[in-house]
C-alpha positions as CSV (number, residue, x, y, z in Angstrom):
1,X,0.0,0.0,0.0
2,X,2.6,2.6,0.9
3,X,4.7,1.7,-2.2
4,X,1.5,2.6,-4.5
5,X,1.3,5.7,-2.8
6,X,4.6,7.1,-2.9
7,X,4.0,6.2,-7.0
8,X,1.1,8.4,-7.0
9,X,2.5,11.1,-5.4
10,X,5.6,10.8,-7.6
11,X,3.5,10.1,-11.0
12,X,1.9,13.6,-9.5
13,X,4.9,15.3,-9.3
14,X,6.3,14.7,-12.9
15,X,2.7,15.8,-14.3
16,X,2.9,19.1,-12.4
17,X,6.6,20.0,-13.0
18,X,5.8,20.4,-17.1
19,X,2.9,22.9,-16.4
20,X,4.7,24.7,-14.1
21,X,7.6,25.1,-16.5
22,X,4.7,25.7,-19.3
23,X,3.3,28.8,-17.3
24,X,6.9,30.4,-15.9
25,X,7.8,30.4,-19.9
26,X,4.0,32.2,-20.9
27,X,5.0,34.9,-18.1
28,X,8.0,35.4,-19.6
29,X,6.6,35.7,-23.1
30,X,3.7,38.0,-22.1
31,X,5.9,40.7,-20.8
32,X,6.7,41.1,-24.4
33,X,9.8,40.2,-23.8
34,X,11.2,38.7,-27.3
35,X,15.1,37.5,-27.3
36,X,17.2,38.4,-30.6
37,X,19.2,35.9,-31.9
38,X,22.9,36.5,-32.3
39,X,24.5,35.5,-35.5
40,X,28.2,35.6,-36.5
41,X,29.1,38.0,-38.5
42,X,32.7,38.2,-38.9
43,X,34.6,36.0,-36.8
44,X,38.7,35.6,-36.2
45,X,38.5,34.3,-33.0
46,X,37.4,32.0,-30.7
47,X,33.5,32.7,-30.6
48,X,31.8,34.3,-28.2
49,X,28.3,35.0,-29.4
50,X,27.2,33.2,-26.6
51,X,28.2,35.8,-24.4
52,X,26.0,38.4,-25.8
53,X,21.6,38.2,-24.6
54,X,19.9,40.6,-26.4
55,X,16.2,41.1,-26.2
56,X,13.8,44.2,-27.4
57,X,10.3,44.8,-25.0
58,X,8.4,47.1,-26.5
59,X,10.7,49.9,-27.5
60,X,13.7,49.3,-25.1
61,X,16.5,47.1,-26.8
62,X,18.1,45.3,-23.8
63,X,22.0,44.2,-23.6
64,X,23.7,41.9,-21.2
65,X,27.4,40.3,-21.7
66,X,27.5,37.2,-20.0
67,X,30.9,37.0,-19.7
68,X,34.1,40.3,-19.7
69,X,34.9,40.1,-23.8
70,X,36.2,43.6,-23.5
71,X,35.2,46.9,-24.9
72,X,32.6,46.1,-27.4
73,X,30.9,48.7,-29.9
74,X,27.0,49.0,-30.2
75,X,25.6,50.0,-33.5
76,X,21.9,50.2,-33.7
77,X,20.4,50.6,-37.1
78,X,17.8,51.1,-39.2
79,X,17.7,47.5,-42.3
80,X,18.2,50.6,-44.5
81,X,21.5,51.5,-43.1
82,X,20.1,54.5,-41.2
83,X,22.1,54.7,-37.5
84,X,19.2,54.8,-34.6
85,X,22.5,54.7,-31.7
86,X,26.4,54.3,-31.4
87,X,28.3,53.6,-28.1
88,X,31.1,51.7,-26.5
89,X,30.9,49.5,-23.3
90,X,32.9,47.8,-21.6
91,X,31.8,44.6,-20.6
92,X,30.2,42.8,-18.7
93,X,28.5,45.8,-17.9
94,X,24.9,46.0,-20.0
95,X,22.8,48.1,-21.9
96,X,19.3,49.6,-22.2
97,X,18.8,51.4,-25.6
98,X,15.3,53.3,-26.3
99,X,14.2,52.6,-30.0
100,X,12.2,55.8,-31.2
101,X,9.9,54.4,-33.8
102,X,8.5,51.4,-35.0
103,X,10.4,49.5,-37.9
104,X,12.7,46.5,-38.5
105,X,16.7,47.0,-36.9
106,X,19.7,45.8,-36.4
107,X,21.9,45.3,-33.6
108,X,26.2,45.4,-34.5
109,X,28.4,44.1,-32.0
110,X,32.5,44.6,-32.8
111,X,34.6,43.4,-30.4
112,X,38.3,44.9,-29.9
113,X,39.4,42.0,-31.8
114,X,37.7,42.5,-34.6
115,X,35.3,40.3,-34.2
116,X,31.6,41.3,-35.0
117,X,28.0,39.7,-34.2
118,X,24.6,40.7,-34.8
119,X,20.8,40.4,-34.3
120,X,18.0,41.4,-36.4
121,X,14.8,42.4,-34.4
122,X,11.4,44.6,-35.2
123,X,10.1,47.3,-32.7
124,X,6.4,47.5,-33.0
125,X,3.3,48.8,-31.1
């Protein structure tokens, strides 16, 4: 008897783990948060486009270096080639960037090295 019922508890426990995992990840989604995917752009180097999270909620482009990779340069533009913002951290410090107006973007990152990554994201309403 007491065998069964440490099997239902544990059968219980595996059913409510998923849904719990299921509604931190909607929460997460419906503060509009949406991550950018870093690509290689031009790469020497070991990589480290890992290191760099990006995400855009709303209008705010968010930064955060996982990892020191040195001074990195942040070029935010328009896909027509437009620049929206230009700045230099050193990491792993972050950044929060405020993106005017709605449109399609891109994020350049170009590390002292050389090396640059990048991540293609739209700002809507």
């Amino acid at each position: 008897m007491k065998y069964l019922k440490n099997r239902l508890i544990v059968l219980m426990l595996m059913l409510m783990i998923p849904n719990a995992w299921t509604l931190a990840d909607n929460c997460y989604l419906s503060d509009n948060h949406h991550p950018i995917q870093i690509k290689a752009s031009h790469v020497q180097g070991v990589p480290k486009g890992f290191t760099i999270q990006a995400s855009i909620n709303g209008h705010t482009l968010t930064v955060a270096f996982s990892q020191n990779i040195g001074q990195v340069e942040v070029e935010i533009t328009t896909v027509t080639g437009s620049t929206v913002d230009c700045l230099s951290i050193l990491t792993p410090n972050g950044l929060q960037s405020y993106i005017p107006n709605t449109g399609d973007y891109i994020v350049t990152f170009t590390l002292s090295n050389g090396d640059e990554y990048y991540g293609e994201f739209t700002v809507s309403d």
